[in-house]
C-alpha positions as CSV (number, residue, x, y, z in Angstrom):
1,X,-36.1,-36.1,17.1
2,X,-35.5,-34.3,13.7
3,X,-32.9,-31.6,13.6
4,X,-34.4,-28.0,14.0
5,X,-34.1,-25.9,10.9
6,X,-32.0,-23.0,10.8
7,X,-33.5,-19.8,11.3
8,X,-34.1,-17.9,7.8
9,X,-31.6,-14.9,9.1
10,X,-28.8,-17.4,9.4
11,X,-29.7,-19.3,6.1
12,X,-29.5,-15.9,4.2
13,X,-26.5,-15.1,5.9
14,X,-24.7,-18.3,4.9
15,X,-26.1,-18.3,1.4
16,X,-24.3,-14.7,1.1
17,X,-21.0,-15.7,2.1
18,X,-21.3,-18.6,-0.1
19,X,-21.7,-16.4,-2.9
20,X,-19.1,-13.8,-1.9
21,X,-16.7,-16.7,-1.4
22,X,-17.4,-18.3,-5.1
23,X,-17.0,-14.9,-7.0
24,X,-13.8,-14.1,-5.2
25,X,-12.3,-17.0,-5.9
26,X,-14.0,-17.6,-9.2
27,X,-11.9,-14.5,-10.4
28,X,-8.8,-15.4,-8.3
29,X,-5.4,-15.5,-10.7
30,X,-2.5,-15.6,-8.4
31,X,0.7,-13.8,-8.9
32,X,3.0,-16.2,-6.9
33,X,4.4,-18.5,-10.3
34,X,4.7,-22.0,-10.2
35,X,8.7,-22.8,-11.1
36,X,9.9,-26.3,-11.0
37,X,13.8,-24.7,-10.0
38,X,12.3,-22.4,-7.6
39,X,12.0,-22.6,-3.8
40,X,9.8,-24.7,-1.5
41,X,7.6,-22.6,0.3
42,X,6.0,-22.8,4.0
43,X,3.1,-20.8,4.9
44,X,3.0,-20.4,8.2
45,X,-0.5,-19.1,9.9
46,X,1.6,-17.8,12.3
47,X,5.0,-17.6,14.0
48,X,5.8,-21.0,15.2
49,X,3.2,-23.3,13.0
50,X,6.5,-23.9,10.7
51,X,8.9,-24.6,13.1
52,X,6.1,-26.9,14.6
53,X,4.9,-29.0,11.6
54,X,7.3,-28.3,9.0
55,X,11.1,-28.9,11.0
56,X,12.1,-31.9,8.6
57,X,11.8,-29.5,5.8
58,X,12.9,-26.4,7.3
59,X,16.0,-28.4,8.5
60,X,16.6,-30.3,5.1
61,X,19.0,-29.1,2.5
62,X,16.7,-28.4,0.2
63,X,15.9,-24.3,-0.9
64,X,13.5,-23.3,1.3
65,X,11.1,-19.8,1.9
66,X,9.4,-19.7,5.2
67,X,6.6,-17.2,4.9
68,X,4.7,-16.0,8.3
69,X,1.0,-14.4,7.2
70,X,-0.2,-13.2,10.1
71,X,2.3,-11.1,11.3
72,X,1.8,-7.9,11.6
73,X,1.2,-5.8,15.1
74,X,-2.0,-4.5,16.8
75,X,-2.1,-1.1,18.2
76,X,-0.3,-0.3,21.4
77,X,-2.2,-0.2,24.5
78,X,-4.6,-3.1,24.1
79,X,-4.3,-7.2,25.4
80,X,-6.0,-10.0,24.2
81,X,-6.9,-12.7,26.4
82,X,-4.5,-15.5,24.9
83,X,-1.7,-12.8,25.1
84,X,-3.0,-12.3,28.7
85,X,-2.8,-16.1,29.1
86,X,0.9,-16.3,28.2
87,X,1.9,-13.4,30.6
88,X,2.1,-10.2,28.4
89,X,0.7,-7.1,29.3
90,X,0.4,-5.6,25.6
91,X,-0.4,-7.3,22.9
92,X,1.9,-5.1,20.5
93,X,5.0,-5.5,22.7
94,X,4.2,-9.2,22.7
95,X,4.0,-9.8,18.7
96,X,7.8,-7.3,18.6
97,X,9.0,-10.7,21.3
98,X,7.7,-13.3,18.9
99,X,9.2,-12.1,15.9
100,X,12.4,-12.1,17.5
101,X,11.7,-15.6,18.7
102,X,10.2,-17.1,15.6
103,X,13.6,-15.7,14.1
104,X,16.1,-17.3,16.8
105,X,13.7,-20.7,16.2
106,X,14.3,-20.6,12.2
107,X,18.2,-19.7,12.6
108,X,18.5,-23.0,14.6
109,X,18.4,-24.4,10.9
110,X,20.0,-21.2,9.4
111,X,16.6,-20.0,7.8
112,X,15.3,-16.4,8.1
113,X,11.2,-15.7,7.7
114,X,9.4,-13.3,5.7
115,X,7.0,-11.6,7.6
116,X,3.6,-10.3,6.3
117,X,1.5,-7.0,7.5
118,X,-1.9,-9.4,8.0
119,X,-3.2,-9.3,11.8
120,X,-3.5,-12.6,13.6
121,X,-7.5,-13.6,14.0
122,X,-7.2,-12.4,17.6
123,X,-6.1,-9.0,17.1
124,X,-8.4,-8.0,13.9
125,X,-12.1,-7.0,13.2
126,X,-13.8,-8.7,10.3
127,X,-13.6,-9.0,7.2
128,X,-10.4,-11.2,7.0
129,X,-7.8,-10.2,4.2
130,X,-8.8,-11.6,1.0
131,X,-6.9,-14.0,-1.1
132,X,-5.6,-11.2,-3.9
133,X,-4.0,-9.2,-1.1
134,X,-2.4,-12.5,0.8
135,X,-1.3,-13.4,-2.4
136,X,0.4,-9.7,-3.0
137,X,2.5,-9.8,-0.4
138,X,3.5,-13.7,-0.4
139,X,4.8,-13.1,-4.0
140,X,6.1,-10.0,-3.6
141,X,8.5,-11.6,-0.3
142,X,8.7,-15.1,-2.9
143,X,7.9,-14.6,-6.5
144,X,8.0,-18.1,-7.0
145,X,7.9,-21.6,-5.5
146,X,8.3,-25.2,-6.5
147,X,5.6,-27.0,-4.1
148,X,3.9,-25.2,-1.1
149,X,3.0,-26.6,2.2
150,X,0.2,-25.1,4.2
151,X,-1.8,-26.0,7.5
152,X,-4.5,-28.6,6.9
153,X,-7.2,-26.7,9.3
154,X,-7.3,-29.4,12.4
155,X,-8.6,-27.5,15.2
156,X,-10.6,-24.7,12.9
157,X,-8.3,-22.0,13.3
158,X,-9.3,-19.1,10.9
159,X,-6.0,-17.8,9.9
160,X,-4.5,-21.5,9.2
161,X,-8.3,-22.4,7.1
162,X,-7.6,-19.1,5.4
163,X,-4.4,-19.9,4.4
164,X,-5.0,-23.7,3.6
165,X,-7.9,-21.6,1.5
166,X,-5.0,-19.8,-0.2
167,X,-3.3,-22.8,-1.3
168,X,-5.8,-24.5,-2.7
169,X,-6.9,-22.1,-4.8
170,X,-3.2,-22.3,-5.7
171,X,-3.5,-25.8,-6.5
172,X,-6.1,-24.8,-8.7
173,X,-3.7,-23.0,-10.9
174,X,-1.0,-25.3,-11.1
175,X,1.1,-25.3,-7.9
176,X,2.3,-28.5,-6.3
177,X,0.6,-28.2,-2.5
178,X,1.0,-30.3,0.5
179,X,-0.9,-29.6,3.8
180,X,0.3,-30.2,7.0
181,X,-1.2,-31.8,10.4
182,X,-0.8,-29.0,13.1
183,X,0.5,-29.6,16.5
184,X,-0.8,-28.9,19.0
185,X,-4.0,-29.5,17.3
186,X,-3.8,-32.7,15.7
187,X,-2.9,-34.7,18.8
188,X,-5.7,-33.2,21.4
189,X,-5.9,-37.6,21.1
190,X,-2.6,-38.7,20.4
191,X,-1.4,-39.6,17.3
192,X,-3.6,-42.1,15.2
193,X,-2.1,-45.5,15.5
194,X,-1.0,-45.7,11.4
195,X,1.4,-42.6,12.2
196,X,3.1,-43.8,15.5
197,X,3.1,-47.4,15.3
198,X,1.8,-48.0,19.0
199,X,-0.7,-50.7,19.6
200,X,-4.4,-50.2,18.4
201,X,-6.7,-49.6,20.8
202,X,-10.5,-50.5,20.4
203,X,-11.4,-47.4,21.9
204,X,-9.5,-44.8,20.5
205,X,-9.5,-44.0,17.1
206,X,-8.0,-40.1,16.0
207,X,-9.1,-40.5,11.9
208,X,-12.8,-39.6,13.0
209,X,-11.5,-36.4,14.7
210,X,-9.1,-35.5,12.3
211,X,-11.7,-36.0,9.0
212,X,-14.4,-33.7,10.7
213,X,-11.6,-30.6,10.5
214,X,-10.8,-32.1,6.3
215,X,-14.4,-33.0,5.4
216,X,-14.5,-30.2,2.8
217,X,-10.8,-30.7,1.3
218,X,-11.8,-33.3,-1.3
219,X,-8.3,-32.9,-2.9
220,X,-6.9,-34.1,0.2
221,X,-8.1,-37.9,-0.9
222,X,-7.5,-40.6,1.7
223,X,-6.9,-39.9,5.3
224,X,-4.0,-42.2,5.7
225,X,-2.2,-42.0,2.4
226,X,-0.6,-39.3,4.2
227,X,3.5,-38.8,3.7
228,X,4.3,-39.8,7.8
229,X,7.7,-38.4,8.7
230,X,10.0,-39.3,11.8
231,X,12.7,-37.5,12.6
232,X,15.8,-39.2,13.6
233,X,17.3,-38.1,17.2
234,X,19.6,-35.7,15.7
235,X,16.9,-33.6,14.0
236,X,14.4,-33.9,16.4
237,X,17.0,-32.7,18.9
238,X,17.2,-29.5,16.9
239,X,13.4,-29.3,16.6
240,X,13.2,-29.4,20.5
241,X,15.8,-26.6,20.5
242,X,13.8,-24.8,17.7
243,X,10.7,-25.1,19.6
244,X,11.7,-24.1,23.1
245,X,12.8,-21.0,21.2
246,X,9.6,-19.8,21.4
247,X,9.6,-18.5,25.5
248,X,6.2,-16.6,25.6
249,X,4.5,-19.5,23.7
250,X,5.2,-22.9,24.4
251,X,5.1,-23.4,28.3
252,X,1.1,-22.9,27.5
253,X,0.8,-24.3,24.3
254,X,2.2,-27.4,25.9
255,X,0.1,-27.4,28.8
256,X,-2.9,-27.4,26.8
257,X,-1.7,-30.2,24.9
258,X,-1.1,-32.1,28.1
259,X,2.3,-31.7,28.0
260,X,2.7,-33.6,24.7
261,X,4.9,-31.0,22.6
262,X,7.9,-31.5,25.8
263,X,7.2,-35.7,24.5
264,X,9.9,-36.7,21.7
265,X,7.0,-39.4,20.8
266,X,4.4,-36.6,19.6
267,X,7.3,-33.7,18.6
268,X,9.3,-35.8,15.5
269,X,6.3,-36.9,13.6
270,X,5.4,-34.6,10.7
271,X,2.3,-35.8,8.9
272,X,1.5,-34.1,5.1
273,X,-0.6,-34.9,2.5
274,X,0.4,-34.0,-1.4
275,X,-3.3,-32.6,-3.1
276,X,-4.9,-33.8,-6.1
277,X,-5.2,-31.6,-8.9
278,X,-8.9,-30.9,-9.0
């Protein structure tokens, strides 16, 4: 049966955003500068995507900037339903307990986040901030970095493709980026088999699922040239004490992964891939 042709509304509406999309970042020249002696730097969608993906460089020795974008609070009075989910009653009250979480989580490994004034996707009305103002504020918190990492976009999130959007336009203009497989995301099917070493299985195979989410990062190359990392028991130790950090979060974030982020077999791999200049 052939596919049934979008509607002409929708088609204009697309064709618009495509346009305002290549003229903002046609003129896009970022202030964050690209310095070889400077800090790494983490964006973090939002308060525990770091701490999640990112704990083997967090933890490392290395000088690191942990930046959160989507930070800031909602009005007072109001509750969202994922807010409602995880047991708070306000959803302004609730973002005043993660900061203070998200920075018990990074002092595990003696780190301390920067914080911007962007609302989380659940919390704000459209349009989403645009790439000059998140760039404002993440160089104004870290005028420079030496290589940034950013959330590859598994699951579709907006505010982790916005800021995977941010750093490729960095890329663009010189900067060293790596993006980073989300938990709990990335394993809704388990780790693929090339990052965990367990047996193949004929009928299970994770690339499928995680190329439909990367389909439209060509820098990103090939799926499995990936960087796989796995933490030793001492850091992945620290990780789980990082993690559990996070009260109000992660009893349901793990139980809609199944349980998998309580499983040391699924919490110390970290998978990145280092972009291709275009």
């Amino acid at each position: 049966m052939p596919a049934r042709p979008q509607s002409i509304p929708r088609r204009l509406y697309r064709y618009a955003r495509d346009r305002r999309t290549a003229r903002e970042e046609g003129g896009f020249v970022p202030r964050l500068r690209v310095d070889e002696g400077a800090p790494e730097l983490i964006l973090s969608p939002h308060f525990d995507d770091a701490v999640l993906d990112c704990w083997g460089v967090i933890a490392g020795h290395g000088a690191v900037e942990v930046v959160n974008v989507f930070a800031a609070a909602p009005d007072p009075g109001t509750v969202t339903l994922w807010d409602s989910i995880t047991g708070a009653a306000d959803s302004a009250e609730r973002v005043a307990e993660r900061v203070a979480e998200d920075a018990a989580a990074l002092g595990v490994a003696n780190r301390t986040p920067h914080n911007l004034t962007f609302l989380d996707s659940q919390y704000r009305r459209p349009p989403a901030p645009t790439l000059a103002r998140i760039d404002e504020q993440v160089s104004a918190a870290v005028p420079a970095a030496s290589r940034i990492y950013a959330p590859a976009g598994i699951g579709s999130h907006p505010d982790h493709k916005l800021a995977r959007r941010y750093a490729r336009q960095l890329l663009r203009a010189g900067m060293p980026v790596a993006l980073y497989a989300e938990l709990p995301y990335c394993v809704q099917h388990g780790w693929p088999t090339w990052v965990d070493g367990r047996p193949a299985d004929e009928h299970r195979d994770v690339d499928p699922f995680w190329r439909s989410f990367l389909e439209d990062v060509p820098e990103l190359g090939d799926l499995r040239a990936a960087e796989v990392v796995r933490l030793d028991d001492a850091l992945a130790a620290s990780k789980l004490e990082a993690m559990h950090s996070y009260r109000t979060q992660f009893s349901s974030l793990s139980y809609g992964a199944r349980g998998l982020l309580d499983d040391p077999e699924i919490y110390r791999y970290e998978v990145r891939w280092q972009l291709a200049r275009p």
